[in-house]
C-alpha positions in Angstrom: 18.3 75.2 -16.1 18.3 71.5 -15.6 17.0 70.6 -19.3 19.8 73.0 -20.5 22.5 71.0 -18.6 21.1 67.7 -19.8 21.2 69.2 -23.8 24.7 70.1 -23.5 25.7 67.0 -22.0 24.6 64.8 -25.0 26.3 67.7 -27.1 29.6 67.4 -25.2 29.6 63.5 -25.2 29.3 63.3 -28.6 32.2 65.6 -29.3 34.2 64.0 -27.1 32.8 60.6 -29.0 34.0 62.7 -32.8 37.3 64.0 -31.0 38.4 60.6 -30.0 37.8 58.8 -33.7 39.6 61.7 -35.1 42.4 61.2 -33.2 42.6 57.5 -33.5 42.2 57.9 -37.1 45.0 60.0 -37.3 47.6 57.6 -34.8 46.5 54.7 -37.0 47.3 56.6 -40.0 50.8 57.6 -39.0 51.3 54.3 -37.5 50.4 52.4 -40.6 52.3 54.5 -42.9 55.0 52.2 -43.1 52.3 50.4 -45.7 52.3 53.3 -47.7 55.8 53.9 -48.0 56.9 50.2 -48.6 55.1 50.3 -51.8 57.5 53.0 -53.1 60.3 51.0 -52.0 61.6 50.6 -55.6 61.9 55.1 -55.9 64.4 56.6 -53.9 63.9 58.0 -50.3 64.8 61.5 -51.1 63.1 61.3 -54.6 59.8 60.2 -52.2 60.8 62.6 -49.9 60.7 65.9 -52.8 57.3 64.8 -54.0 56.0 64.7 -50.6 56.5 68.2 -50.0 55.6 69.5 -53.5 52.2 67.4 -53.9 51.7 68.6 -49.9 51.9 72.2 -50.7 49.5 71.6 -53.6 47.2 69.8 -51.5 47.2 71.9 -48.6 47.4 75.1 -50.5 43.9 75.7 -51.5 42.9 74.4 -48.0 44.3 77.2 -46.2 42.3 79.7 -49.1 39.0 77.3 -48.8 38.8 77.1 -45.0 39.2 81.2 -44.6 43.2 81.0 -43.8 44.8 83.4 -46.0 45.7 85.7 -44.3 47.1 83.9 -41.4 49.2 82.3 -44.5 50.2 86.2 -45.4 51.1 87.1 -41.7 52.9 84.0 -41.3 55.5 84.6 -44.1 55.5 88.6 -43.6 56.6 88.3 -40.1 60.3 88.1 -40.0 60.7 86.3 -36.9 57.6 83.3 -37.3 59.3 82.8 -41.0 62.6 82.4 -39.7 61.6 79.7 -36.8 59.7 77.7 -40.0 62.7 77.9 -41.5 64.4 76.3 -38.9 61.4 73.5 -38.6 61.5 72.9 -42.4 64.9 71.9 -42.0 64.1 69.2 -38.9 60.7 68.0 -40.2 62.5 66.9 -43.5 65.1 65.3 -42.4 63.0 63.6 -39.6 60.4 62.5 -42.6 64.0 61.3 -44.9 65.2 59.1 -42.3 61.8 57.8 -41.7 61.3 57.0 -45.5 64.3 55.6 -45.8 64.2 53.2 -42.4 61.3 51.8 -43.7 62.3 51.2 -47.1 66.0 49.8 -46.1 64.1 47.3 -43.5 64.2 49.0 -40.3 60.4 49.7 -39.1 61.4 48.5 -36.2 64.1 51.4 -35.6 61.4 54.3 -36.3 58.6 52.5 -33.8 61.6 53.0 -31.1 62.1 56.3 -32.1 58.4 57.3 -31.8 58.1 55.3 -28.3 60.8 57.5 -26.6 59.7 60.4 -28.3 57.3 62.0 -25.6 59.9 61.3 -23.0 62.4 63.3 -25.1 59.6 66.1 -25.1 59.9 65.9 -21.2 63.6 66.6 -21.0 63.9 69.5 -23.6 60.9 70.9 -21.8 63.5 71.0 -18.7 66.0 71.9 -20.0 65.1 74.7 -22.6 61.6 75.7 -21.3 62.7 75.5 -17.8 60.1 72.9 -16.8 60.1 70.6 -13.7 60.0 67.4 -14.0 58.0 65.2 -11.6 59.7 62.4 -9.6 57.8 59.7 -11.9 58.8 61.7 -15.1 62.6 61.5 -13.8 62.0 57.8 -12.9 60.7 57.3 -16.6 63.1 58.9 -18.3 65.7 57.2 -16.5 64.9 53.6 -17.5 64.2 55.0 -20.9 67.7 55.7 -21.2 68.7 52.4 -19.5 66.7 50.6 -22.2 68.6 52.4 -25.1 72.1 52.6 -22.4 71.6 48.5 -22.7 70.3 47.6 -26.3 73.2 50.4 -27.3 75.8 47.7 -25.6 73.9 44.5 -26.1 73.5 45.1 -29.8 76.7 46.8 -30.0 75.4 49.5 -32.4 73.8 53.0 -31.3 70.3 53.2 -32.4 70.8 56.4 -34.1 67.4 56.4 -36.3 65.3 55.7 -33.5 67.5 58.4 -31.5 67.5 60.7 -34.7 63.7 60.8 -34.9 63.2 61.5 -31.4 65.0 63.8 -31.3 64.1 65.6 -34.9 61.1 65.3 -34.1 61.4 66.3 -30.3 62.9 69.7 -31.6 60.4 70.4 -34.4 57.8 70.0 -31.4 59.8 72.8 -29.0 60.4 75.2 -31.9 57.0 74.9 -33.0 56.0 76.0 -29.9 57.9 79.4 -30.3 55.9 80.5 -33.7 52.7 81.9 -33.3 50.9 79.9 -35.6 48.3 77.2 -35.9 49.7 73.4 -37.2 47.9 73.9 -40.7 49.3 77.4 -41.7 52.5 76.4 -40.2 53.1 72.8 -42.1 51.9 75.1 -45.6 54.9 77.2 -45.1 57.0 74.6 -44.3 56.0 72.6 -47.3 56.2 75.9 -49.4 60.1 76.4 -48.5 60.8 73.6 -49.8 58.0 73.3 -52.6 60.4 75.0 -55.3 63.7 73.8 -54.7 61.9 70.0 -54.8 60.1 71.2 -57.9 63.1 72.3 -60.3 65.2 68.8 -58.6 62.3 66.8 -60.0 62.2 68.5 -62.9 65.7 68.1 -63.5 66.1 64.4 -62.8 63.0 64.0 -65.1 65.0 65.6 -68.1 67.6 62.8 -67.1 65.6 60.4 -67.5 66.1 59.1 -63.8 63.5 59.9 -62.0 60.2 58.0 -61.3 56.9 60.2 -61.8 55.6 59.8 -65.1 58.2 57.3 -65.9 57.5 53.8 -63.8 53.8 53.3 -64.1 50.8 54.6 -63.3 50.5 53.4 -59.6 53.7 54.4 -58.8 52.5 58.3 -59.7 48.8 58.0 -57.8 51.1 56.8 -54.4 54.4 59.8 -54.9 51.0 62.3 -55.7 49.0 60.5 -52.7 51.8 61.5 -50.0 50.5 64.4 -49.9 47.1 62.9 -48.2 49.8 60.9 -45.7 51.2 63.9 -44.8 47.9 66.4 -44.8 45.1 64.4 -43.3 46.3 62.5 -39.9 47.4 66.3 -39.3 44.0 67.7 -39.7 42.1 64.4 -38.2 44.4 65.0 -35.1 43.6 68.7 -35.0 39.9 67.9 -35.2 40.8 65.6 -32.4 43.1 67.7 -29.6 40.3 70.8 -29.8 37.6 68.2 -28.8 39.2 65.7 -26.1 41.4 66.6 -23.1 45.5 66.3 -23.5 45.6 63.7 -21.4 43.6 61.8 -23.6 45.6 62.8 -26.7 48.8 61.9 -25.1 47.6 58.2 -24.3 46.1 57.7 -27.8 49.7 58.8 -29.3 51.0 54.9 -28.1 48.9 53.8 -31.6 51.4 55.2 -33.7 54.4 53.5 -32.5 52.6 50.0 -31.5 51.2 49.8 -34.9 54.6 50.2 -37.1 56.0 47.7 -33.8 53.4 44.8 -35.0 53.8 45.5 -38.4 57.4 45.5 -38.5 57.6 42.6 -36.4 54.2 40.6 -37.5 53.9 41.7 -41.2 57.1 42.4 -42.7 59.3 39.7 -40.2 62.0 42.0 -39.0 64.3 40.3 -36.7 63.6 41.1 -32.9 66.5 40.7 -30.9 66.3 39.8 -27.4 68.1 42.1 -26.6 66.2 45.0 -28.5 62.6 43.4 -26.6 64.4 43.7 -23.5 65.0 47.5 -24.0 61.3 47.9 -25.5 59.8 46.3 -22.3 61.9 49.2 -20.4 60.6 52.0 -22.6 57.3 50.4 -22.6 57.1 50.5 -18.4 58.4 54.2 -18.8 55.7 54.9 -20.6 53.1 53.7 -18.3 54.5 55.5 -15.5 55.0 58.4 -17.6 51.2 58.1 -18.9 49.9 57.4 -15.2 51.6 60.4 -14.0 50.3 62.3 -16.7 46.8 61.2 -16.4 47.0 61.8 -12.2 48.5 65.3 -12.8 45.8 66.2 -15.4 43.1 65.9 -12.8 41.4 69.1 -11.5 42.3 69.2 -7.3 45.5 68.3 -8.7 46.7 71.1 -11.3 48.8 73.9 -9.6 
């Protein structure tokens, strides 16, 4: 009995050991894909936006078929109910990746690394108020000076931050809809890419016969990185999968903090955006919400105290 405990403890450590790369390898990827997407700064954000989904279907396509998914793919679109909730998250997870694309490439990292700070807080309060969760008297107190950091830079600044707002939020609803179709995040983010994969296939097509569109018509880097968006999109999805089946939430929801702090010292360190005291003010609010938030998280998480 004891030499079976001490074989699955090595076994357990070292998936814990795989979960955690995988899901640092995903975070880093999101939150250095402001790289990526600066050096298709000279095509058009919705131009990148089309390719992303059609090259992602194609990509993830023959995934679903190679790893044995098929006919969750099937079930997916045949049930009337699932298909019309991916409907509904095609729609948000678009527009949320649009306005990303196009913050980055119009100077404004520094807008989306907001956006993806507040995020999990925004998570909390839809969870109250559509899933009829309660919130904790630290959650409450972190969402409150969340707010007061965006109530103050909103003033300060003079100027609501709506993409930072927009992406939380987008990307806030995605997550609660999500929750409501009964499907796993790879068959789910096929479909989603699939809706769109035609309509984003004859618009490229057309704008190609135009003459103004980019594939085949810049150079040859510029077609490797609108076809590679498709590895952007596909692979910190499946690293972070990988990831959340191995390692405990808690874990996962501390390691999501990469994301946002990396496009933060990128857009501040690397590309020199302008940091206004006033926006550092509001980020050093969000950013003690977020430890309280994460504390909170990590003390609730613990066995004796799970209800």
């Amino acid at each position: 009995m004891l030499k079976s405990n001490s074989k699955k403890k090595p076994q357990k450590q070292k998936e814990a050991f795989v979960g955690v790369l995988s899901a640092v390898g995903a975070f880093l990827i999101w939150g250095l894909s402001p790289i990526y997407f600066k050096t298709l700064a000279h095509v058009p954000a919705f131009e990148i936006l089309l390719h992303r989904m059609v090259w992602s279907f194609i990509f993830l396509f023959p995934l679903v078929i190679f790893m044995g998914r098929w006919k969750e793919f099937t079930a997916a679109i045949a049930n009337r109910k699932t298909f019309l909730i991916l409907i509904g998250t095609t729609l948000l997870v678009s527009g949320n990746w649009f306005v990303f694309i196009w913050a980055i490439n119009s100077g404004k990292i520094l807008h989306t690394s907001l956006g993806y700070f507040i995020n999990p807080l925004i998570n909390v309060v839809l969870g109250m108020l559509f899933l009829k969760e309660r919130l904790r008297p630290a959650q409450t107190a972190a969402v409150i000076l969340a707010a007061a950091g965006v109530v103050y830079m909103t003033i300060e600044v003079g100027e609501l931050p709506w993409i930072s707002l927009f992406l939380a939020f987008s990307f806030g609803f995605y997550g609660l809809i999500r929750k409501t179709a009964a499907v796993n995040a790879l068959i789910g983010l096929t479909v989603e890419t699939l809706l769109l994969f035609i309509p984003a296939s004859v618009y490229l097509y057309y704008i190609s016969t135009l003459g103004t569109g980019s594939f085949l018509a810049i150079n040859v880097k510029t077609d490797l990185l609108l076809t590679g968006a498709a590895l952007v999109t596909a692979l910190p999805l499946l690293l972070f999968t990988a990831g959340a089946r191995r390692i405990h939430f808690a874990t996962i929801g501390m390691l999501q903090y990469i994301a946002p702090s990396s496009t933060f010292i990128l857009a501040v360190f690397i590309y020199n955006e302008p940091l206004q005291t006033a926006q550092f003010r509001a980020f050093i609010l969000i950013w003690i919400s977020l430890i309280i938030y994460s504390a909170d998280s990590v003390i609730a998480s613990r066995p004796g105290n799970r209800k």
